[in-house]
LOMAR-745295 format. One line per 5 residues: number of its first residue (from 0); for each residue x, y, z of N, C-alpha, C, CB. Coordinates in steps of 0.2 Angstrom, whole numbers, padded with zeros to 4 digits. Glycine has a CB too. Example, Ala and Ser with C-alpha at 12.3 -4.5 7.8 and 13.67 -1.06 7.14 Angstrom:
BEGIN
0	0066:-0028:0039:0062:-0022:0039:0066:-0016:0039:0057:-0022:0045  0064:-0011:0035:0068:-0005:0036:0064:0000:0039:0070:-0003:0029
//
This chain:
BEGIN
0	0322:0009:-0278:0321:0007:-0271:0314:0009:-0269:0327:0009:-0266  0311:0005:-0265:0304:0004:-0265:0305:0009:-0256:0300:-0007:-0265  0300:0013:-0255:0298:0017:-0250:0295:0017:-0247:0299:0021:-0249  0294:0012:-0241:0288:0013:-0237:0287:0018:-0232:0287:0008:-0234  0279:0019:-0231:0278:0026:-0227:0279:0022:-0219:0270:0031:-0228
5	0283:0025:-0215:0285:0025:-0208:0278:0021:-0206:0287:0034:-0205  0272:0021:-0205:0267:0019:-0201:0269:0013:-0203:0260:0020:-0201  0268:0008:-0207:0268:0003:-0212:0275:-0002:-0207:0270:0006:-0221  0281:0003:-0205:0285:0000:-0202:0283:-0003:-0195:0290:0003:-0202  0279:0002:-0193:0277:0001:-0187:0271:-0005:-0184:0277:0006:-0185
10	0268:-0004:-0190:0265:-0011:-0189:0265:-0019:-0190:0261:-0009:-0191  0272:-0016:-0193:0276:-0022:-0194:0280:-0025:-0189:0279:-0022:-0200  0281:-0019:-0184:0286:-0020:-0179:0282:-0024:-0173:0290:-0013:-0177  0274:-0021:-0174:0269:-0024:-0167:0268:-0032:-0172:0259:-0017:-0165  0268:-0032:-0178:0265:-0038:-0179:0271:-0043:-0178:0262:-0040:-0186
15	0277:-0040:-0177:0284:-0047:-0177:0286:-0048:-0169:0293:-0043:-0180  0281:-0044:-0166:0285:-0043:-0157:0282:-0050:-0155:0281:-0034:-0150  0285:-0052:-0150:0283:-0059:-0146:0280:-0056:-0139:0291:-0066:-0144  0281:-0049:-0138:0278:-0049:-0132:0273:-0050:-0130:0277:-0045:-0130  0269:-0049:-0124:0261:-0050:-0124:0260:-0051:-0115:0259:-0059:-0129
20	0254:-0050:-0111:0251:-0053:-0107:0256:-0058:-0105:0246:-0055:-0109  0256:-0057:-0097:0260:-0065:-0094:0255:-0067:-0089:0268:-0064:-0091  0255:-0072:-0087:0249:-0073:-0083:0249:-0070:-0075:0249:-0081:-0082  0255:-0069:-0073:0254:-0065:-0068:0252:-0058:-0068:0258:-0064:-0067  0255:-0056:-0076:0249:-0049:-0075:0242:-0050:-0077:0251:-0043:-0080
25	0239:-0057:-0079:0235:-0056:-0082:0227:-0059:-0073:0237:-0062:-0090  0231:-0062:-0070:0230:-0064:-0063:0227:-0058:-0059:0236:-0066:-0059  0234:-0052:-0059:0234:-0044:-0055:0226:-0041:-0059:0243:-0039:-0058  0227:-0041:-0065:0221:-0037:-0068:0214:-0040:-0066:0222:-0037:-0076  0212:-0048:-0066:0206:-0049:-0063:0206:-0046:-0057:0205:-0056:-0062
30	0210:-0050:-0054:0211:-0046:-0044:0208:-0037:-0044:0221:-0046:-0041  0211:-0035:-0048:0211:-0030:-0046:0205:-0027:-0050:0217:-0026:-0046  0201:-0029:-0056:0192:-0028:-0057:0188:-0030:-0051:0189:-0032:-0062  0190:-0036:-0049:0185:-0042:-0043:0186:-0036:-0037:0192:-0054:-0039  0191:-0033:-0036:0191:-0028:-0030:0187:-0022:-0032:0197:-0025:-0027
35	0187:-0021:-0039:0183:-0012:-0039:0177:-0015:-0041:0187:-0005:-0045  0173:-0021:-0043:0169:-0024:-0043:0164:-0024:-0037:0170:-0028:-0044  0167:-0027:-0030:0164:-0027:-0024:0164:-0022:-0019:0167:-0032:-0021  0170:-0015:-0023:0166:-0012:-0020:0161:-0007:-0021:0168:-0012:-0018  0161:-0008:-0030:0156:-0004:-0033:0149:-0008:-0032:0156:-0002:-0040
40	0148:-0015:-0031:0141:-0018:-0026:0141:-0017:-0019:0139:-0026:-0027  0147:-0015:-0015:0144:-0013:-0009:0141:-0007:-0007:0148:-0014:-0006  0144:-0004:-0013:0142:0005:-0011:0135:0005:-0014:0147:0013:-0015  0134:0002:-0020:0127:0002:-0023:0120:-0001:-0019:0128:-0002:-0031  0122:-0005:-0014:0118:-0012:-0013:0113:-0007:-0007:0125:-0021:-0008
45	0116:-0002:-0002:0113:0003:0001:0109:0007:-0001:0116:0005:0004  0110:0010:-0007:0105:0016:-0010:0100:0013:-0014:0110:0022:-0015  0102:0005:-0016:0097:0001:-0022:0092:0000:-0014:0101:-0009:-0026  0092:-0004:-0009:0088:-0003:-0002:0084:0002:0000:0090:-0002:0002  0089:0009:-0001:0085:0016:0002:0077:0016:-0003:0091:0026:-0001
50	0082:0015:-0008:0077:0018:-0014:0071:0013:-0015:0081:0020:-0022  0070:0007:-0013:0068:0004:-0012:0062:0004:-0010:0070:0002:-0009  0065:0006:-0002:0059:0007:0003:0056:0013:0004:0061:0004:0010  0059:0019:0000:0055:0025:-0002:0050:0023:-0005:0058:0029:-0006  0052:0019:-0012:0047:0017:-0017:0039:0014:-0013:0051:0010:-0021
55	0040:0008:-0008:0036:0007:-0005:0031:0010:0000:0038:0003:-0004  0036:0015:0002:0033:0019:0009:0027:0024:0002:0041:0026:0016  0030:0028:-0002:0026:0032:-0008:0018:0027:-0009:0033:0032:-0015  0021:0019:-0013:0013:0017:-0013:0009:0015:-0007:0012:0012:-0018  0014:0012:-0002:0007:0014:0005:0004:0022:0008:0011:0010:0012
60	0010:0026:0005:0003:0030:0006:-0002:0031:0002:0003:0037:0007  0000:0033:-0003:-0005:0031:-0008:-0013:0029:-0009:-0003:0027:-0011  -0009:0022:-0006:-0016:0017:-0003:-0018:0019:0000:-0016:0012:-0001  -0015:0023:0008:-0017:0025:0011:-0022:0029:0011:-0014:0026:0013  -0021:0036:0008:-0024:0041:0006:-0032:0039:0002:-0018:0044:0003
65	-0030:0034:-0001:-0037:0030:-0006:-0042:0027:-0002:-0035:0024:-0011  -0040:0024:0003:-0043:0022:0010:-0044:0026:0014:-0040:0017:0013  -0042:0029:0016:-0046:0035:0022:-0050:0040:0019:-0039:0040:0027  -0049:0042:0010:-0054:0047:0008:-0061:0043:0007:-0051:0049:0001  -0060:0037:0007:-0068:0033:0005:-0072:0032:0012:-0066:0024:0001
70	-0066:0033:0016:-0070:0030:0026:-0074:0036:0025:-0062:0030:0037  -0068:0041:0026:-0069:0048:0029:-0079:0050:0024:-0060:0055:0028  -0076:0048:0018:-0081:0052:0014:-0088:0045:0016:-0078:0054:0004  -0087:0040:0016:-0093:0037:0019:-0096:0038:0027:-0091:0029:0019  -0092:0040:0030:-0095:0043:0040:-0098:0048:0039:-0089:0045:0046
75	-0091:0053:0036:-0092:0061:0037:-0103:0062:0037:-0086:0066:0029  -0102:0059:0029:-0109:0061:0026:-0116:0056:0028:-0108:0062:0017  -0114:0051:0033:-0117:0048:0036:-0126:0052:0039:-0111:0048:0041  -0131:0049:0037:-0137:0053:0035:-0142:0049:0044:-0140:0052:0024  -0137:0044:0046:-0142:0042:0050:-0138:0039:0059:-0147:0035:0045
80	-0139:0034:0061:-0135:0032:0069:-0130:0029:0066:-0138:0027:0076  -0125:0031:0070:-0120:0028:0070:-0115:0023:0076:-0117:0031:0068  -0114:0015:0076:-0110:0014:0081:-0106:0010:0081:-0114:0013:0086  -0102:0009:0084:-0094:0006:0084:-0093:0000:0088:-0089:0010:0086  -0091:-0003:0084:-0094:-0011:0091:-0088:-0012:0095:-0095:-0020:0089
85	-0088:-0016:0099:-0085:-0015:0106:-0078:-0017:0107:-0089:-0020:0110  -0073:-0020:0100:-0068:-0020:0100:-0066:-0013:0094:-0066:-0027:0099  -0067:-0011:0092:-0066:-0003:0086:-0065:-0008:0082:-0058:0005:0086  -0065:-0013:0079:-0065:-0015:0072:-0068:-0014:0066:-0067:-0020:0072  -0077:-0012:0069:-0081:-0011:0064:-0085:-0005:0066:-0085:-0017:0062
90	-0087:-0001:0061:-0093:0004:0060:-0098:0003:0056:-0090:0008:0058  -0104:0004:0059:-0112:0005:0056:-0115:0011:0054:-0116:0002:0061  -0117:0012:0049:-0121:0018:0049:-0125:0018:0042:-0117:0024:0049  -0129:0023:0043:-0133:0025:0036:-0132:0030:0032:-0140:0026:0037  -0129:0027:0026:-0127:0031:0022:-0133:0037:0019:-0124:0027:0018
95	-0131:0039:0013:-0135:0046:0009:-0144:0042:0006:-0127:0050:0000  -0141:0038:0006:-0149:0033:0000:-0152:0030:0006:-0146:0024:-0007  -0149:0030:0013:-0154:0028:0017:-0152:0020:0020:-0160:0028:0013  -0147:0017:0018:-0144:0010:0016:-0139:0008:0024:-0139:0010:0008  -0139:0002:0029:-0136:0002:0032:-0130:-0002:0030:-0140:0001:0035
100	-0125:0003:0032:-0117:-0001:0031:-0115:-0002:0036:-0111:0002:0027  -0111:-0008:0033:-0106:-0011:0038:-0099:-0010:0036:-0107:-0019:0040  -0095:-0004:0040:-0087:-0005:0037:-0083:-0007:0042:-0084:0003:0034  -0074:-0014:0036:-0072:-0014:0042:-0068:-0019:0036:-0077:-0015:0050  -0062:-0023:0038:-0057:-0025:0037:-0055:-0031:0035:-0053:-0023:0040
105	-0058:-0035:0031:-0061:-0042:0030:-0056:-0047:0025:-0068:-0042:0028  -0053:-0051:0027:-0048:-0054:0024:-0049:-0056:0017:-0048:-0059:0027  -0048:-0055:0010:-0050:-0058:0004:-0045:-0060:0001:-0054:-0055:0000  -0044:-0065:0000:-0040:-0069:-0006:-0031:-0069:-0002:-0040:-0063:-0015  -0033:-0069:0004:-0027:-0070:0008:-0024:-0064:0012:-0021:-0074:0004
110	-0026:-0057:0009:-0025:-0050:0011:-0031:-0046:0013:-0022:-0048:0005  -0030:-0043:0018:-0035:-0041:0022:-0036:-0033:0019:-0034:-0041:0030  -0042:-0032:0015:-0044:-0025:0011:-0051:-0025:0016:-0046:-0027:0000  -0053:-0017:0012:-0057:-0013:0015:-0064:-0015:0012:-0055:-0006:0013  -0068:-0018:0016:-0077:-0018:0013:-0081:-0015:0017:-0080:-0024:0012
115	-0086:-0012:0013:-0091:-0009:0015:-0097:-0015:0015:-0092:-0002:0012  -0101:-0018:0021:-0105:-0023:0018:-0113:-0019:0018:-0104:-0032:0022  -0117:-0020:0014:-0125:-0019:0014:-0128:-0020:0017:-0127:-0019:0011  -0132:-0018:0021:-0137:-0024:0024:-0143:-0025:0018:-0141:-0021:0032  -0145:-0032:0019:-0150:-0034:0015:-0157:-0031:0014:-0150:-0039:0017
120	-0159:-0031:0021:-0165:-0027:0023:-0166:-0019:0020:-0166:-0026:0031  -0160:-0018:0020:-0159:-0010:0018:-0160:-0010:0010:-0151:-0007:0019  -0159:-0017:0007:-0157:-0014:-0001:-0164:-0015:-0004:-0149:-0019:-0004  -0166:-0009:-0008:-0173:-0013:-0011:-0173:-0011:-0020:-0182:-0009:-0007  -0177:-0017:-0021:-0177:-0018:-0029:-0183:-0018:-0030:-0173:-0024:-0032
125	-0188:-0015:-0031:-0194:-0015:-0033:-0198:-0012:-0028:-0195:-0021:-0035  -0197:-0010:-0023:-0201:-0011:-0015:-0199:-0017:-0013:-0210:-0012:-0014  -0194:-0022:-0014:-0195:-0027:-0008:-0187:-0025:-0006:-0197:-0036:-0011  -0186:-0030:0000:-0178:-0030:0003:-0177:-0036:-0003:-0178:-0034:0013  -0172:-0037:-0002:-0164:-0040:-0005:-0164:-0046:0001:-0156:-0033:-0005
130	-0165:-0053:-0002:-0163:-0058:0002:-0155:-0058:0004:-0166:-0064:-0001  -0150:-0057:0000:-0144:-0055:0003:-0140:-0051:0003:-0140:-0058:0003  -0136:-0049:0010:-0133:-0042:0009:-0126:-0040:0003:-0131:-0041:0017  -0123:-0037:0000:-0119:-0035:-0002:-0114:-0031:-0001:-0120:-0035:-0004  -0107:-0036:-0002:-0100:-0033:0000:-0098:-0028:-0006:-0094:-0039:0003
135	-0094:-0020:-0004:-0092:-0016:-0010:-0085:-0017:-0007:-0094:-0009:-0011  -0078:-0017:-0011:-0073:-0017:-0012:-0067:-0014:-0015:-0072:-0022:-0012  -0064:-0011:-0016:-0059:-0009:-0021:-0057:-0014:-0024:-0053:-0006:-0018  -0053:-0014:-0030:-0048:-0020:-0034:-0043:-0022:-0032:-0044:-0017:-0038  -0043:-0028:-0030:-0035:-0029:-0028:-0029:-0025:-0032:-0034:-0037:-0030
140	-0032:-0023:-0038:-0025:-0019:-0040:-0023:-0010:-0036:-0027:-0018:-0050  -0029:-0009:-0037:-0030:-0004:-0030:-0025:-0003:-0026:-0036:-0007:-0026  -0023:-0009:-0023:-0019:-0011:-0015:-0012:-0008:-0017:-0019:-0021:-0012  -0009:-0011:-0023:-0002:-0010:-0026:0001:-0014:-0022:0001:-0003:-0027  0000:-0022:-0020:0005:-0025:-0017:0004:-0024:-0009:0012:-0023:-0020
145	-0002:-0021:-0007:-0001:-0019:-0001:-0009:-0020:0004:0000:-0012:-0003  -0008:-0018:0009:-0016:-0024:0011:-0018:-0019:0018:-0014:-0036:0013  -0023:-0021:0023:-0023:-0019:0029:-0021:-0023:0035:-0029:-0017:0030  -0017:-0020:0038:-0014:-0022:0044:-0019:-0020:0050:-0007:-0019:0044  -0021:-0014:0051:-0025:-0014:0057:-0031:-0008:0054:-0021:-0011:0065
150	-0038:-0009:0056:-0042:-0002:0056:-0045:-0001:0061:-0046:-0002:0052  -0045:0004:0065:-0050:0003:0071:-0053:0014:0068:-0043:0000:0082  -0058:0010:0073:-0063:0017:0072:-0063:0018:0080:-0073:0016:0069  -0063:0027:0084:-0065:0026:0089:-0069:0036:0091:-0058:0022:0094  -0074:0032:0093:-0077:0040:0094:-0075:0043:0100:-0084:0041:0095
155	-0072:0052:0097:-0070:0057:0102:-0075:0057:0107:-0070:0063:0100  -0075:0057:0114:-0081:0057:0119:-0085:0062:0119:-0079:0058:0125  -0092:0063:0119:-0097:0068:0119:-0097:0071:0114:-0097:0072:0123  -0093:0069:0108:-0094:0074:0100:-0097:0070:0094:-0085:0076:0098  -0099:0073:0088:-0098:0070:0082:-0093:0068:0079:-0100:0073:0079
160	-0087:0066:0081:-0080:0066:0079:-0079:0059:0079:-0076:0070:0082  -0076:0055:0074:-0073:0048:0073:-0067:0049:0071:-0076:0043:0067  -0062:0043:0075:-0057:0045:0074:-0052:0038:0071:-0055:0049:0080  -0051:0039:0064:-0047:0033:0061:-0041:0031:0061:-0047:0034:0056  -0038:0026:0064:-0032:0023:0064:-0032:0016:0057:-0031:0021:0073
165	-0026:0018:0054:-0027:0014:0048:-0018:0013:0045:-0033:0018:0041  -0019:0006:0045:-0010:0004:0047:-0011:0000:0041:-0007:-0002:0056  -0007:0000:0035:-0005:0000:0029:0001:-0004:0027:-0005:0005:0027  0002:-0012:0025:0005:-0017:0025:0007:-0019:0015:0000:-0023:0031  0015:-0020:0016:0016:-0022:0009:0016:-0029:0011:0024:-0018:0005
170	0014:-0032:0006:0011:-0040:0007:0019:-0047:0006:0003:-0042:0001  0023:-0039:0002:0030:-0044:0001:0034:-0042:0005:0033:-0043:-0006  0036:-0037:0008:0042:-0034:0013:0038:-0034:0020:0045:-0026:0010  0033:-0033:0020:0030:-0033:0028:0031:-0028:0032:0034:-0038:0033  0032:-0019:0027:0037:-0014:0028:0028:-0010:0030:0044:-0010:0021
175	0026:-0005:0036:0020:-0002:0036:0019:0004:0037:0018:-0005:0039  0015:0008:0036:0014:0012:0038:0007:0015:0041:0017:0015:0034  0007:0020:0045:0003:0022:0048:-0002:0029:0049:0006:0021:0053  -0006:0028:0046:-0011:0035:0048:-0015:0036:0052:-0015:0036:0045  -0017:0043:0054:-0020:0043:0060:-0026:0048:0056:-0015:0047:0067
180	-0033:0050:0057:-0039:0055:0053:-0044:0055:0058:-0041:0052:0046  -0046:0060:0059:-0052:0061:0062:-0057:0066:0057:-0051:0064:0070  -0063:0061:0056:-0068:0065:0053:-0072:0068:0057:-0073:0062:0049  -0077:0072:0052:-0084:0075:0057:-0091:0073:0056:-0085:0081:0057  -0094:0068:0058:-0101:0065:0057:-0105:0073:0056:-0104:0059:0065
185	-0107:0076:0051:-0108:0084:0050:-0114:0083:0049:-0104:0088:0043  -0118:0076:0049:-0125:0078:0049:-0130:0073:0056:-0127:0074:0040  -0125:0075:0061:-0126:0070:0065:-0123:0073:0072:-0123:0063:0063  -0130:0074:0078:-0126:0078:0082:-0123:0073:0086:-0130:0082:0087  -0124:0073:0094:-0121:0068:0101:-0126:0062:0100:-0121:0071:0110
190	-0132:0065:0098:-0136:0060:0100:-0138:0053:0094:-0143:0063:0104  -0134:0055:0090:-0133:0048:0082:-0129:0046:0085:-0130:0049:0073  -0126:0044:0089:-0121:0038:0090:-0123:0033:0097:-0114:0041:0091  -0126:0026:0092:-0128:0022:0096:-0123:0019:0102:-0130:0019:0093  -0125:0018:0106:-0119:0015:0112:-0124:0011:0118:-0114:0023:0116
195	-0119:0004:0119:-0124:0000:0125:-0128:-0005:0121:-0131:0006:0130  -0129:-0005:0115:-0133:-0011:0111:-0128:-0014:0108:-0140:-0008:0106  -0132:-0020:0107:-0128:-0025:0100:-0130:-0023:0093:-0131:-0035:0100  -0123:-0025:0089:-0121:-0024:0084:-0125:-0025:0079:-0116:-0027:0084  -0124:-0024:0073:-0131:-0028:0070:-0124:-0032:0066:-0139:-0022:0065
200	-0127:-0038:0065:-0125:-0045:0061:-0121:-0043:0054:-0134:-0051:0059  -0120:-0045:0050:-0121:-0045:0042:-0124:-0050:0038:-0114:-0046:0038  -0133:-0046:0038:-0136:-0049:0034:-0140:-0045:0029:-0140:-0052:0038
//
């Protein structure tokens, strides 16, 4: 007499059963993934957001910080007058080589970035001026998705001191942030900062 080992019965017993799934349980069991489903995206859907707009507030400073180190270090070391025209949009001065800039927030490629423009008269290539002036700019990659929302310049009364407001815009979420910096014109007493005249042009 032939002896099978005990498992062997039993998988003969699961292969002979007719049981199975019925559709009502098979209903209950969606239902009840579809609920721990919605509410594992409802709990997740708020911290995917937080972390989001951390993510973004992190590269607008960033940006931020890349832009106010370039202002501050182009004013601070500012070698000649300086003056601010009449709405705080733009700033003029002479930099370290002698060269008149114009800094200030100029729309490019549909996003408003930081340029410093040259004046022409200032720029010389041989002994002569430069028939046109030149704009300097960061990369758009630079920005990280991000652009300028406001820059204004405004001088501390009776001091060498400028003081930088610079508002920092993600160009996809519209989320901003805000900085506040005051440099120190360190080579420039009260009396480098022009005031009462017109602006000079970009030429």
């Amino acid at each position: 007499m032939e002896h099978r080992p005990k498992k062997w019965a039993v998988f003969k017993k699961v292969l002979n059963s007719e049981g199975g799934l019925t559709l009502v349980e098979l209903m209950v069991t969606f239902l009840l993934l579809g609920i721990l489903m919605t509410a594992a995206i409802t709990t997740l859907s708020p911290a995917m957001n937080v972390m989001a707009r951390i993510s973004n507030m992190s590269r607008a400073q960033s940006v931020a910080d890349i832009l106010l180190e370039k202002i501050c270090g182009e004013i601070g070391s500012s070698a000649g007058q300086v003056q601010i025209d009449t709405g705080g949009e733009k700033i003029t001065y002479t930099d370290k080589k002698g060269r008149t800039v114009i800094m200030y927030a100029k729309e490019e490629e549909g996003e408003k970035r930081l340029v410093l423009h040259y004046q022409a008269a200032s720029i010389s290539e041989g002994g002569a001026a430069a028939k046109k002036g030149v704009d300097w700019t960061f990369s758009r990659k630079t920005y990280m998705n991000q652009e300028i929302k406001n820059l204004k310049f405004e001088r501390e009364k009776d001091t060498n001191l400028v003081k930088i407001i610079l508002n920092v815009r993600n160009v996809k979420t519209g989320q901003s942030y805000k900085r506040t910096k005051v440099v120190e014109c360190y080579k420039l007493d009260e009396s480098g900062f022009i005031t009462g005249s017109g602006f000079p042009d970009e030429t």
